[in-house]
Legacy VTK file of the C-alpha trace (Angstrom):
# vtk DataFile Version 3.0
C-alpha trace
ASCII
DATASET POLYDATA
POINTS 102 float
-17.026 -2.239 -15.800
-15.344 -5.669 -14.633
-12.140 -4.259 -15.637
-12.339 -1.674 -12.881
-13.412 -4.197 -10.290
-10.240 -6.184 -11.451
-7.864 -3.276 -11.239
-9.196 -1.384 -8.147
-7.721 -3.448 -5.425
-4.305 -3.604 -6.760
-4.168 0.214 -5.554
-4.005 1.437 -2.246
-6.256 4.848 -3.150
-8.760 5.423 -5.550
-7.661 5.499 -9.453
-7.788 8.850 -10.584
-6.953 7.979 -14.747
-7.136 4.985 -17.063
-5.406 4.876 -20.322
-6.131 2.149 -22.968
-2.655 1.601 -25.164
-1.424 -0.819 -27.358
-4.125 -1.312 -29.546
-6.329 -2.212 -26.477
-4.172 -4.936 -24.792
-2.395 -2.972 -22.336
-4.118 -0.676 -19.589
-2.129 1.780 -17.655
-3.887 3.503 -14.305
-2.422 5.827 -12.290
-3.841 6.612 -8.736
-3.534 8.333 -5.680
-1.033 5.844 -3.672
1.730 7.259 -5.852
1.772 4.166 -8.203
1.221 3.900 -11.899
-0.171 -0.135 -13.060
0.184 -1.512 -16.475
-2.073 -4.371 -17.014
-2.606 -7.052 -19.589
-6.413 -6.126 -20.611
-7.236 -10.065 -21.506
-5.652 -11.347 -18.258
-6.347 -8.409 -16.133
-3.059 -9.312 -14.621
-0.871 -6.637 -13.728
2.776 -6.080 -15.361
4.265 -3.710 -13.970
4.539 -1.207 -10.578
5.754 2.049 -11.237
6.622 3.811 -8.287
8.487 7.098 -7.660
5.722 9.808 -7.174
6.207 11.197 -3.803
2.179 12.160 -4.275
-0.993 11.080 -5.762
-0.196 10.650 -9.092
-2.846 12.561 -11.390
-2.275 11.603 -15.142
-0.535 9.585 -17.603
-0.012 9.218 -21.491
1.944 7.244 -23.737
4.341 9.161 -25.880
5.177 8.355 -29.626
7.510 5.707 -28.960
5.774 2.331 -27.635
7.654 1.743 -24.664
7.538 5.089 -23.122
5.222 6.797 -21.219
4.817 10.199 -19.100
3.072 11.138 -16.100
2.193 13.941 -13.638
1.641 13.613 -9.847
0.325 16.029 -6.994
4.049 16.301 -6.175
4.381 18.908 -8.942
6.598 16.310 -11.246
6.558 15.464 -14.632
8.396 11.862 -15.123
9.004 10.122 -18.460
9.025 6.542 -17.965
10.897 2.794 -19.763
7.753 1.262 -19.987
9.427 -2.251 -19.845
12.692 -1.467 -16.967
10.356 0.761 -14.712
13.228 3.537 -14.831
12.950 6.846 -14.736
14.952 8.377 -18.205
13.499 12.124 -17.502
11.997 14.113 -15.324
10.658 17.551 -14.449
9.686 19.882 -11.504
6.575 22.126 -12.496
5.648 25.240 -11.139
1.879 24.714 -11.267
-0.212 21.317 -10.171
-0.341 19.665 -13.471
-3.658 17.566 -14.073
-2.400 15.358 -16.726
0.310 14.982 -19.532
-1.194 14.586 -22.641
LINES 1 103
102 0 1 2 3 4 5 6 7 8 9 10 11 12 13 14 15 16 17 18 19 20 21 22 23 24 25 26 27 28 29 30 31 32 33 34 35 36 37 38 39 40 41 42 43 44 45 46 47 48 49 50 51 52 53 54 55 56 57 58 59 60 61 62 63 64 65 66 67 68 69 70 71 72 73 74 75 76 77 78 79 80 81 82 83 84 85 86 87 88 89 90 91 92 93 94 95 96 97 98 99 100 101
């Protein structure tokens, strides 16, 4: 897809999960260079950078409120995100290798 084409140099590793929110307008990747992306689907312009996996960053999933999300990395953490400050409000340490948080 173009979109992927758009996205894929904007990370430093291969994109491991894509997530479509917002009724389609936003995109949020996650990928193994320890960053999360949110994009503006129309522009293909990136937002935002999150960035405080210390590993590849597996999975990702918007919770119930619209400007929060989760993920799960290869560094055994579970972070809940503010989609709009880039802060971290929550986070856990797992036990297992988590593949994603939905």
């Amino acid at each position: 897809p173009v979109w992927l084409r758009a996205i894929e140099p904007a990370h430093q590793g291969a994109v491991n999960s894509v997530y479509f929110c917002y009724n389609d307008t936003r995109l949020l990747t996650c990928s193994e260079d320890k960053t999360l992306v949110l994009w503006d689907t129309e522009s293909l312009k990136s937002l935002q950078t999150y960035s405080k996996h210390e590993a590849d960053v597996s999975g990702c999933s918007l919770t119930q409120s619209v400007n929060r999300f989760c993920s799960v990395g290869w560094d055994k953490k579970l972070l809940f995100w503010d989609t709009e400050q880039g802060d971290v409000l929550w986070h856990a340490s797992l036990e297992s290798l988590p593949t994603d948080c939905a």
